[in-house]
Structure formats: structure tokens, C-alpha cells
C-alpha positions in Angstrom: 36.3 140.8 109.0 40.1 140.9 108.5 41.4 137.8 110.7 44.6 139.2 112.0 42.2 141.8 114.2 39.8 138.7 115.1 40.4 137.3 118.5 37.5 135.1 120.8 37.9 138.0 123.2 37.5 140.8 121.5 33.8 141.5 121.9 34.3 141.1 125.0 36.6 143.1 125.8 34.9 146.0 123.8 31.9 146.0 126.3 34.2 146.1 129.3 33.8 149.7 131.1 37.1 151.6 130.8 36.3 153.4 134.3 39.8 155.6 135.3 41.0 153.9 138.3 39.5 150.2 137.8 40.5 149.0 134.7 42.0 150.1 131.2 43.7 148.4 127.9 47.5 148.6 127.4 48.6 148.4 124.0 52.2 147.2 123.7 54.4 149.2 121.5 57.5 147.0 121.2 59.1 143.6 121.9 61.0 145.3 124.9 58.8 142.6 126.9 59.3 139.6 125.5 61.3 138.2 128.1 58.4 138.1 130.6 55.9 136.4 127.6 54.6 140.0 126.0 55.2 140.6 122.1 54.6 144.1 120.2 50.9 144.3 119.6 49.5 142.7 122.3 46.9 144.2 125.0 46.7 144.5 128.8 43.6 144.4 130.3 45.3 146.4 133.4 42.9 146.2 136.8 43.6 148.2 140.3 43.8 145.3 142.7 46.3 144.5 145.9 49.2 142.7 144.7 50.0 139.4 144.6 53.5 137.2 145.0 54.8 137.0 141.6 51.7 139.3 139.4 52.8 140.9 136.1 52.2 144.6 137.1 52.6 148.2 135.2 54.5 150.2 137.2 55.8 154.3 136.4 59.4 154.1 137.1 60.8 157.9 136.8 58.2 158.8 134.5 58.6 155.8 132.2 55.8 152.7 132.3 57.8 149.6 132.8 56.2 145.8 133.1 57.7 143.7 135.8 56.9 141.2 138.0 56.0 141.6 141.9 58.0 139.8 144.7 57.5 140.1 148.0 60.1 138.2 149.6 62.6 139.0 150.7 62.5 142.5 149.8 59.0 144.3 148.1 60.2 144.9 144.8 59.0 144.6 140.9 61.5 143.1 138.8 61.7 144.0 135.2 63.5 142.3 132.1 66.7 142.5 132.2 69.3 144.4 131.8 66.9 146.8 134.1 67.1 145.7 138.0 65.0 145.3 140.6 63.1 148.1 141.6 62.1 148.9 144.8 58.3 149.3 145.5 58.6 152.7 147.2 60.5 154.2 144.0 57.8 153.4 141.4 54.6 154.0 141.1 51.9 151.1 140.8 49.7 151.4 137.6 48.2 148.3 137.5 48.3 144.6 137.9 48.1 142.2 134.3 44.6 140.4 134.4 44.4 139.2 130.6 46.7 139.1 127.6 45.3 139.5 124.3 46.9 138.2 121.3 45.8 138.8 118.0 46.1 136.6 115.8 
């Protein structure tokens, strides 16, 4: 088995049910992330679930997926790495909240 596709949690995350609207994998493309602890090649495991005071969520933001971070107070809004701004919650659309990162190493 080639080590740098090995990871403890792999397996399990092979037998999880990729069911549309419950949960799903997010492969990250680039390093556009790193600011909020995310490097190019990791996975998401992305789960539908009420949100949280400071949850790492994917969020649609005028048709481009965007991770950020939720805040409730004072205003509802996900903030994203910079240079991007705070967006409100009524102007993007909630994809999922961040349940596991997967590095492989």
C-alpha cells in the first residue's frame, strides 16, 4: 500500500453512507484555506446539522463554495479567510458543517 494514501481513517471513512443531504466528502483543491487550518488535499467529511458558535461550515456564496467559520453574535454571519469579508447568513447558502479533517499523510 503506497503510505502517502494511508491514513487510520481511511477505512472508515470508506464504509460511511454518502446519502445526498446527510453527509458527503470534500476534497480540497488548493491551499486557499490554510488560514482557517485546511491544506490542498485534504478531505471534509461535510454533515447537515444546526449550526454551532464558531463551526467550520461550506457555504455557496454566489455560486462559488467558500469555507468559513459561523458566528452568531453579534450579527449571523460566516467569515471566510481573508481578504474575503464576512458574509451574511441570508446571502449564502449553507452546504454543510466540517465534522472530520482528513490528512494524508
Amino acid at each position: 500500500m503506497d503510505s502517502t494514501h494511508s491514513h487510520p481513517l481511511l477505512p472508515i471513512l470508506d464504509q460511511i453512507p454518502h446519502q445526498p443531504g446527510r453527509t458527503f466528502l470534500h476534497q480540497v483543491e488548493s491551499d486557499q484555506w490554510k488560514e482557517l487550518g485546511v491544506r490542498k488535499q485534504d478531505r471534509l467529511l461535510i454533515e447537515f446539522r444546526p449550526l454551532k458558535e464558531g463551526d467550520l461550515a461550506l457555504i455557496l456564496h454566489h455560486g462559488q463554495a467558500i469555507l468559513t467559520r459561523y458566528h452568531h453574535l453579534p450579527q449571523t454571519t460566516f467569515t471566510p479567510p481573508s481578504p474575503l469579508q464576512p458574509i451574511r447568513k441570508d446571502d449564502a447558502v449553507l452546504q454543510g458543517v466540517v465534522t472530520c479533517l482528513v490528512r494524508t499523510m
